[in-house]
C-alpha positions in Angstrom: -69.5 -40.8 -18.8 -71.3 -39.8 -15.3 -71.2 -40.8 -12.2 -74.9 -40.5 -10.9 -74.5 -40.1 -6.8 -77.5 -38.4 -5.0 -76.9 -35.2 -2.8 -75.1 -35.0 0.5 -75.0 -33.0 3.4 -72.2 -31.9 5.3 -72.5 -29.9 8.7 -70.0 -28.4 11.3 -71.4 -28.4 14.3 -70.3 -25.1 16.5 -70.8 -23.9 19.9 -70.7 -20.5 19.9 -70.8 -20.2 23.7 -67.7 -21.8 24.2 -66.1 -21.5 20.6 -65.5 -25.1 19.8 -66.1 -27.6 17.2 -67.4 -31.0 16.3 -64.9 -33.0 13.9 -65.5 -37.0 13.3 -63.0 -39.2 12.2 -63.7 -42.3 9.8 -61.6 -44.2 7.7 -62.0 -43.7 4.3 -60.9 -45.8 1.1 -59.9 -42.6 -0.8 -56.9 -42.1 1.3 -56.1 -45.4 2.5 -56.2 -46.2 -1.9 -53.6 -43.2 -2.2 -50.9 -44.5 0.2 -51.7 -42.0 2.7 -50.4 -42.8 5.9 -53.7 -40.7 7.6 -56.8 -42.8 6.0 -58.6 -41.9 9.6 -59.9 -38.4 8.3 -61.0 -35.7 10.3 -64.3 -34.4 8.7 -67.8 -32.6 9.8 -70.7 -34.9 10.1 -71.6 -36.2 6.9 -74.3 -38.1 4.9 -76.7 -38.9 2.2 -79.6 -37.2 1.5 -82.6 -40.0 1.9 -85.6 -39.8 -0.8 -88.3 -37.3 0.8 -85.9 -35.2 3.0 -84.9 -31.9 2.4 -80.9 -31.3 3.1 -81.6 -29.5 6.4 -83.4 -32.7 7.5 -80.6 -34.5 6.4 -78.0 -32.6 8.5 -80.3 -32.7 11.7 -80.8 -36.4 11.3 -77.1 -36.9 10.3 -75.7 -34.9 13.8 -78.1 -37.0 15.8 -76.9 -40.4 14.4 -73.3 -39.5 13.9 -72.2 -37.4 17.0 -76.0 -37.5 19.2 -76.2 -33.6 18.7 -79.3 -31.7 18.7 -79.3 -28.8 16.4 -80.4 -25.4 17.8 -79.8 -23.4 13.9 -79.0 -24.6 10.4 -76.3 -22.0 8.8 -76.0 -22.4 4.9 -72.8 -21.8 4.3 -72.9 -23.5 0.5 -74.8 -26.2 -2.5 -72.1 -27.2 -5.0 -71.1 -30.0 -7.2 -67.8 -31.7 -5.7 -66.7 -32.2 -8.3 -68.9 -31.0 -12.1 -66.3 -32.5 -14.4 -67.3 -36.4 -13.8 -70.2 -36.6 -11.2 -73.5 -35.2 -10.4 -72.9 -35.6 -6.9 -74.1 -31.9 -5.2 -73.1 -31.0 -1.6 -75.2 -29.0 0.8 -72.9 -27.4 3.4 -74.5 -26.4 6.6 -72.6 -24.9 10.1 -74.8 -26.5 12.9 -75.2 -24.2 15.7 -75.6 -26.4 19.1 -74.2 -27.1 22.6 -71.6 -29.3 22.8 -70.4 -32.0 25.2 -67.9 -31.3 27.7 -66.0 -34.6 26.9 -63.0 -34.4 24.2 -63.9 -37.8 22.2 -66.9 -39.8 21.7 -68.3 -42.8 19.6 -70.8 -42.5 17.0 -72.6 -43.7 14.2 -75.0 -46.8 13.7 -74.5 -50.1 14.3 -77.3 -51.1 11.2 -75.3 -48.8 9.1 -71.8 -50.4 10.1 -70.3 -47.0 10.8 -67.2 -46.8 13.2 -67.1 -43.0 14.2 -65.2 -41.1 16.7 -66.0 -37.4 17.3 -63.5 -34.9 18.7 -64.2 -31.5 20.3 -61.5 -28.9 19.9 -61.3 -25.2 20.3 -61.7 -22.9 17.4 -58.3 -22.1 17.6 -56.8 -25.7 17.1 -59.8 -25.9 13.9 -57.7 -23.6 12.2 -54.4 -25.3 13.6 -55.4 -27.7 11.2 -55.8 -24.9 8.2 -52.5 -24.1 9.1 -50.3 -27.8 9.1 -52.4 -29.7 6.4 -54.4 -31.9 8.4 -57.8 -30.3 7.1 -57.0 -32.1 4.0 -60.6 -32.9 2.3 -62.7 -30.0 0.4 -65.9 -29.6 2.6 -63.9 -29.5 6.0 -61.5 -26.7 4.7 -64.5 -24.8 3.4 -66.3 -24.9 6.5 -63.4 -23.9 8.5 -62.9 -21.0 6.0 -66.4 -19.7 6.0 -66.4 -20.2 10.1 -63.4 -17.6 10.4 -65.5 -15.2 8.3 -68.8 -15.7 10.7 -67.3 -16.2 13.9 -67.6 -12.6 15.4 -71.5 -12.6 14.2 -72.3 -15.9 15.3 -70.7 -15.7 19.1 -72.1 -12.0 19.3 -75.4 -13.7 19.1 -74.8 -16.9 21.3 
């Protein structure tokens, strides 16, 4: 058996300028159906690849819906099955270079697609916070964060 799922993109948007990041929160069914007391999960932007777009499409259209960002760069950071053993869903990650707002919180998402997103803006430094205590508890956010800590100096050095 296979679970036939089409691609999706996932993006962290970054400021290098000021060295903050984008994180939405959504509720999610995978959580909430484990017992966990957190089903709000803190995640980059996310979505599905739509038939005739490319992933970098994808993520510019997705950071414009989700969190109203315009992208200035796409960043590959990785394409990878989630999860190869059961699905053939393949994940594009992407770090979004862009300014960011100068307010905390915000509201997202589309009303057509009933999507109920707020967006946070932290500083790097409370990103990795989250490495640290467990709360960057989902694959693609934890990779992201990962691969930031290993650009960072490169990407603010060209900012």
């Amino acid at each position: 058996e296979v679970f036939v799922v089409c691609d999706a993109v996932i993006v962290l948007p970054y400021d290098p300028r000021t060295d903050r990041v984008l994180l939405v929160e959504q509720f999610r069914m995978g959580p909430f159906g484990r017992g966990d007391p957190r089903p709000w999960a803190l995640e980059p932007v996310a979505g599905r690849v739509d038939a005739g777009e490319t992933p970098e499409d994808t993520a510019r259209r997705e950071c414009a819906e989700e969190a109203g960002l315009d992208l200035h760069r796409l960043e590959r950071i990785s394409s990878h099955y989630c999860s190869p053993g059961c699905s053939t869903e393949y994940f594009h990650l992407f770090l979004g270079l862009c300014d960011l707002p100068e307010e905390k919180r915000g509201m997202g998402g589309l009303d057509s697609e009933a999507e109920d997103i707020r967006s946070h803006v932290i500083p790097y430094t409370r990103a990795m916070d989250l490495l640290r205590s467990g709360e960057a508890d989902n694959g693609p956010l934890i990779m992201c964060l990962m691969w930031l800590s290993m650009e960072r100096d490169r990407l603010r050095g060209i900012a």
